[in-house]
Every structure is written in C-alpha cells, then in structure tokens.
N, C-alpha and C positions, 0 to 999 in steps of 0.2 A: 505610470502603469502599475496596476495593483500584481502584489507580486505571485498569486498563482496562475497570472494569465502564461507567461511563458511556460509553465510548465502543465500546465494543461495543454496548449500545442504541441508538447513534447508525444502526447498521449491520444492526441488527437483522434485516429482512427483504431485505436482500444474502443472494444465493449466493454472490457472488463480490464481494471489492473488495483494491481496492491503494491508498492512499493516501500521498502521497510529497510531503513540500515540505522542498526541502533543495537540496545542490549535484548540479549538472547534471554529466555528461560522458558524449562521445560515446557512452565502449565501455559504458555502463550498456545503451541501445538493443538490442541482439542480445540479454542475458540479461534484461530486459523483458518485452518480447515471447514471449519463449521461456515465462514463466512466466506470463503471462496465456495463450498460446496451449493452454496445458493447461486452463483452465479451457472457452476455446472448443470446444474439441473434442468437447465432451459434447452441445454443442448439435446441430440439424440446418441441413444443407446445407452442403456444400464451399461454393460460390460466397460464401455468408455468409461465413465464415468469412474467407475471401480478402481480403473487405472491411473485415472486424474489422483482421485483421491491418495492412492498409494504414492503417490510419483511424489504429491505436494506435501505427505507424511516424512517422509525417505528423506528430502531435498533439506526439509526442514530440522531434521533430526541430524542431519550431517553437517550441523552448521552447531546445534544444540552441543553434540558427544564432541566432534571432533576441531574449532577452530581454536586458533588462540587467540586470546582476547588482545584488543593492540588501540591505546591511546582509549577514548571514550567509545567505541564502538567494536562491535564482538562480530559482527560482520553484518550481509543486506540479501533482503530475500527479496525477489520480484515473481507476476504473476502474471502473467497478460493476455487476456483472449480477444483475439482478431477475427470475426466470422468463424469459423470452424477449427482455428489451429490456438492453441496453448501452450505455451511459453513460458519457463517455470526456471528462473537465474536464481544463483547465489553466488556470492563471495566470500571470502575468509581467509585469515593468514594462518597460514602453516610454514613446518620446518625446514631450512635449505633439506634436510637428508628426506623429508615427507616428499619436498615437491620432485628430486629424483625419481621413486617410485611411482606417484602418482604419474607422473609423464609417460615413464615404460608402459605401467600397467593399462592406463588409459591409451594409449597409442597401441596396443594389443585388441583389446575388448576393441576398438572401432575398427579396427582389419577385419573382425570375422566375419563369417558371413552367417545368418542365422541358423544354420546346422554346425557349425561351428562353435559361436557361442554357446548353443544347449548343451555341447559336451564339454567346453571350459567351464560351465555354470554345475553341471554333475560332478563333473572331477573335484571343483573348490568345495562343493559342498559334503563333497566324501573324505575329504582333506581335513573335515571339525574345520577350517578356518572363516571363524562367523565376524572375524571384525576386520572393519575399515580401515584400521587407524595404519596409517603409514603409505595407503595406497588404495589401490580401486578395489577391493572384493567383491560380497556377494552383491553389497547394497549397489554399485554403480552397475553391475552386469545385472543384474535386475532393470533399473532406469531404461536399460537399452534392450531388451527383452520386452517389457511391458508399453514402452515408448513405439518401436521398431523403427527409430531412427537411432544413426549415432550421437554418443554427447556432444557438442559444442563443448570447447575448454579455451581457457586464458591461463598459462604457469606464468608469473614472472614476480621478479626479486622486487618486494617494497619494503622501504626502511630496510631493518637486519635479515627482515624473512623474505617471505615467498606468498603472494596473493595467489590464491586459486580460485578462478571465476567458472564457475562449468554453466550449461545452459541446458534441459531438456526439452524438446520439442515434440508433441503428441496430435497428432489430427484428431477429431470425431468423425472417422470413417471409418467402416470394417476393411478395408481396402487402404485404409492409412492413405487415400487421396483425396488433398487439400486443393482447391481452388487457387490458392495463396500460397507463394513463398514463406517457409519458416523466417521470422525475425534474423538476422545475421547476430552473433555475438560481438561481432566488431561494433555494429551498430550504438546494441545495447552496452557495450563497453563504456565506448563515445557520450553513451546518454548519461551512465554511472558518473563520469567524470562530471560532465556541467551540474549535477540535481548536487553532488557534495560539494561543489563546489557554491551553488545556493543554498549552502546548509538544508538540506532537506532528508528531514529525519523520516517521513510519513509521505505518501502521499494513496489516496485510495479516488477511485473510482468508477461507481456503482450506486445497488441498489439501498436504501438508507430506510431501517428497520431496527423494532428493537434488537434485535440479531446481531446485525450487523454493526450497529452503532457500540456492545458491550466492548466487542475484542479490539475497538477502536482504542475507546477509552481506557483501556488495559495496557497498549503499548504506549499511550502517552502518560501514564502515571507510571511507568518502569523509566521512562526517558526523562522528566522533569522532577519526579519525588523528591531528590535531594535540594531541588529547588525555593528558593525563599515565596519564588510566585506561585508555588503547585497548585494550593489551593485556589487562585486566580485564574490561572490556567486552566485548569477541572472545570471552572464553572462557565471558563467562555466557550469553553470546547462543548460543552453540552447546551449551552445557548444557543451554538450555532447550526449544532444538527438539530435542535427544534424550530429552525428558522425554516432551515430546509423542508419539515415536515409543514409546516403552519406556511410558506408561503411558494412553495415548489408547485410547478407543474408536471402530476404525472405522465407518464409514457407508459403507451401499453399496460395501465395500471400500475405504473411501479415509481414510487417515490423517486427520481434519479439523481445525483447529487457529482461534487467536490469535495474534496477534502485537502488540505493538507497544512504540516507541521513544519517548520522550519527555525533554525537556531544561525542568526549572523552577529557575527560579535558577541554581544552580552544581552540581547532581545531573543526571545523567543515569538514567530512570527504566524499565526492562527489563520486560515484562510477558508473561505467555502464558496461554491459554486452554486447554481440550481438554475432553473428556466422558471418562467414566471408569466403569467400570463398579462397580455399589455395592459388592462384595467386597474394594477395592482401596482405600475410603476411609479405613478403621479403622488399617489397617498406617502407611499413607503418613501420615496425621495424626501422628499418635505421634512417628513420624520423625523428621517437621517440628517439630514443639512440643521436641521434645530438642534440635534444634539448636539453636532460638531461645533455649533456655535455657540455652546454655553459652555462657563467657567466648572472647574468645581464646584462649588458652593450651588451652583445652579442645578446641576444635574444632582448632586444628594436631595434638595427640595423637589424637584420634579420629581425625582424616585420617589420618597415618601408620600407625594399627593396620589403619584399612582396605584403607590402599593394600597397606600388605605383605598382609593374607589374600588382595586378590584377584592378588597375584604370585602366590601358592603353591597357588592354587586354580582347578580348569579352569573353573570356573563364578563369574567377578567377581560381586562385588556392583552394583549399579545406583546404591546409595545414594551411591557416592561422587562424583559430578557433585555433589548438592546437597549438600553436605557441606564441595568446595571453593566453592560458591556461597556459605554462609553464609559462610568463611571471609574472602572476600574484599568482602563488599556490606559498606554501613553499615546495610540494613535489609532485612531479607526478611518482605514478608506473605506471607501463603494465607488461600486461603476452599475451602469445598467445598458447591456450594448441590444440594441434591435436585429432581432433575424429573423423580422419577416412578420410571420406568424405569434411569433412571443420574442422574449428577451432575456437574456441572460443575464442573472442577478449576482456580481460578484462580490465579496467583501474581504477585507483582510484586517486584522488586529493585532497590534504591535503592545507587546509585556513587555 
C-alpha cells in the first residue's frame, strides 16, 4: 500500500487541511496564511473570515516567538476545515515553570463567560502586559474572543519539558452555530501521534495553484536544505504538483490535489494524490510500469531521446518530468484505484 493512502484516510472528511511539524520561521507566516486564506474565501461572511485570518496569524506566531525548539523540530501547526467549522492546533515545548502558568491562566480565561472576559481582556490591556511568554495573555484571550469558543489545550511533561498542544475552533456562522461537532483535541492528539510516528513532516490538502504550490515548496526546502538530496527533492516535489496540474481532474473548477512529505529512517518519502479521469488511466499506467522496468542506464537514454523530441517539437511531451523522477528516486510506486465516475491517481517516491 502506497504510503499516503493511510493518511489521507486520516483526512478523509477534510475539505480543507495543512498539516506541518517541522522548522519554524518567521517569513513562512505571510505565505501561510496566504494559502489557507484561499481556502477561506469559499466560505461566507467577510467578518469570519477576518477572524480566521487573525486566529491562524496568532496561533502561528505563538509557536514562531514563543516554543523551544527540541530535537529536529520547533513544533506542528494544523489547519482543518469540515463544512462550516475550522480547526486551527499547535504544539510546542515549553518550560516546566511556562507550563504552571499557562494551565492557571488558560483554566481562567475558559471559566468566563463573555462579559467576563471583556473585562479580563480590558484590565490585561490596562495592565501594558502585551506578552505571552510564560502564560496565556492578551494573545490567547483574544483566540477566545474572536473564536467565541473555549481553547481546547493538551499540558503534559515530554522528555525534560512540557508539550503544549492548544486547539481553536471557529464556526462560519454569525451565531457561531455549526451543523457539526468541533474536532475533539483528543482526537487530533491521537492523530498527532500515528502522522509522527509515520514520519510525516507535511501533509496539505486542497486546492493546487501557483499560490498555493510557493509556501509548499518553502516548507520543504527549510526541512531538507541541509540535506545531500535537496536539490533532488526540489525537483521531484515540483514534478509532482505539475503532475497534478497536467493530469488532475478538476472539481468545481478547482485543480484538487495531495500532497505529502515524510522522513523514515534515512529516506525522505514524496507522495501526491489527484482524481483523474478514467480515459487517462490506461496511457499513464503503461508509462509508469516502462519506467519501473528499466535499469539506469535505460532511463538516462530514454530521458535524453525525450528531452531532445521535446527541443524540436512545439508540443513537449509531459512524460518527461516522470521519467526524470524515476531517474533520480530509489523507488517509485503508483496505484490507480476506481470510484466510479474517475479514479484516484496516487504515487509516492522514495530519496
């Protein structure tokens, strides 16, 4: 089984998710947002939306100023929209004496009741106390303000420190009423566990644009750079979301896609999704199964016959992206599974 099939079931009834546990920095923030902002947009109500954005600025930025960094990863942001509710986790390690406070202060702020908070939120801000760090201030009493739910939180002691997993949960209702249960953070805990334990650094699911496809390739070159394969990596990773564009079948006009990254043992593991329509399955199979079944030597000569036809010809071939793919992976699966009306094109490539 190709390995982003189980965790695309994980996801399954997501419209929308981004899931990220890896190295933090600042300038990631603007192309973020910028990419989950396209998914909000579909939704209704500006004001909503206003608040999404703040909420997934905030969540993000407290993970930026305030985690400690611990082993290869600086913590994990998640994103997930379900019909009408939005779901916005992080995690991060902080200090036994951080996570004290943070427990009080956060077990406070979800007692009050909304005219209550407004006056703990007046008082802190009459107070000059504008930082976070040690505990919940303006920025979490905000979350639940513009949220108008409580946080979801996780304290508990990992290795020396102390993980802090909080969750916000926001409807697209002026009434803040959802059709749907908010996600549990037990849930998403539960899921946090199995994805790291698949090494999975990345995983997005959505719409596939040049937009969208930038702040991809942005977190996979902060997670591999150091890496001897980077530049191998770069090139299958952008092979692959051309795959999606060049053999994807849109929905509702919108390119829709897979994605994800994963690191097991000493491989780093490339995967992508799409739907495809059933005319396109027979060609592409073939394809694929020729490459798998040529040596090196063979696939360097077929690259080269291709690359020069599509010099000499106004209409390149398509084949040649997967073609340097096999060249350069230690393993390339496919599946192509039927549902009905089209079929799901999966593939995954093994550095």
């Amino acid at each position: 089984m190709l390995q982003i099939f189980h965790v695309i079931e994980s996801f399954e009834e997501d419209d929308f998710t981004l899931w990220y546990e890896g190295v933090f920095k600042e300038f990631f923030t603007q192309g973020l947002i910028e990419l989950c902002e396209q998914a909000l947009q579909e939704r209704d109500g500006r004001r909503s939306r206003n608040k999404a954005s703040y909420l997934l600025a905030e969540s993000f930025q407290n993970i930026v100023k305030h985690g400690k960094t611990t082993g290869q990863s600086d913590g994990l942001f998640a994103i997930r929209i379900k019909e009408r509710m939005l779901s916005i986790y992080s995690s991060n390690s902080i200090t036994d004496q951080d996570a004290f406070f943070l427990n009080k202060r956060m077990e406070k702020i979800n007692s009050l009741t909304r005219e209550e908070l407004e006056a703990f939120y007046l008082s802190k801000l009459n107070q000059g106390n504008l930082s976070d760090k040690g505990g919940a201030g303006l920025g979490h009493i905000e979350m639940v303000r513009k949220s108008g739910r409580p946080l979801q939180y996780i304290i508990e002691p990992a290795n020396e420190e102390h993980a802090f997993n909080v969750q916000i949960d926001m409807c697209f209702d002026k009434e803040n009423k959802c059709p749907i249960e908010a996600i549990s953070i037990n849930d998403t805990y539960i899921l946090q566990g199995f994805l790291s334990k698949e090494g999975v650094i990345l995983f997005y699911k959505g719409e596939f644009t040049q937009q969208t496809v930038l702040p991809l390739l942005g977190m996979i070159n902060e997670n591999t750079v150091d890496s001897s394969r980077f530049r191998s990596l770069y090139r299958i990773a952008v092979e692959l979301f051309q795959n999606i564009s060049k053999h994807g079948k849109q929905t509702n006009n919108q390119q829709m896609g897979w994605f994800s990254l994963q690191k097991k043992d000493d491989n780093f593991i490339i995967s992508t999704a799409n739907k495809i329509e059933a005319e396109k399955v027979e060609p592409l199979a073939i394809h694929l199964n020729k490459l798998k079944e040529m040596n090196s030597d063979q696939l360097d000569d077929f690259y080269r016959v291709q690359l020069k036809e599509n010099i000499d010809t106004d209409r390149p071939s398509a084949s040649v992206g997967l073609i340097d793919i096999a060249r350069i992976s230690k393993e390339m699966e496919f599946t192509m599974i039927d549902q009905g009306e089209d079929f799901m094109y999966m593939m995954s490539v093994t550095l």
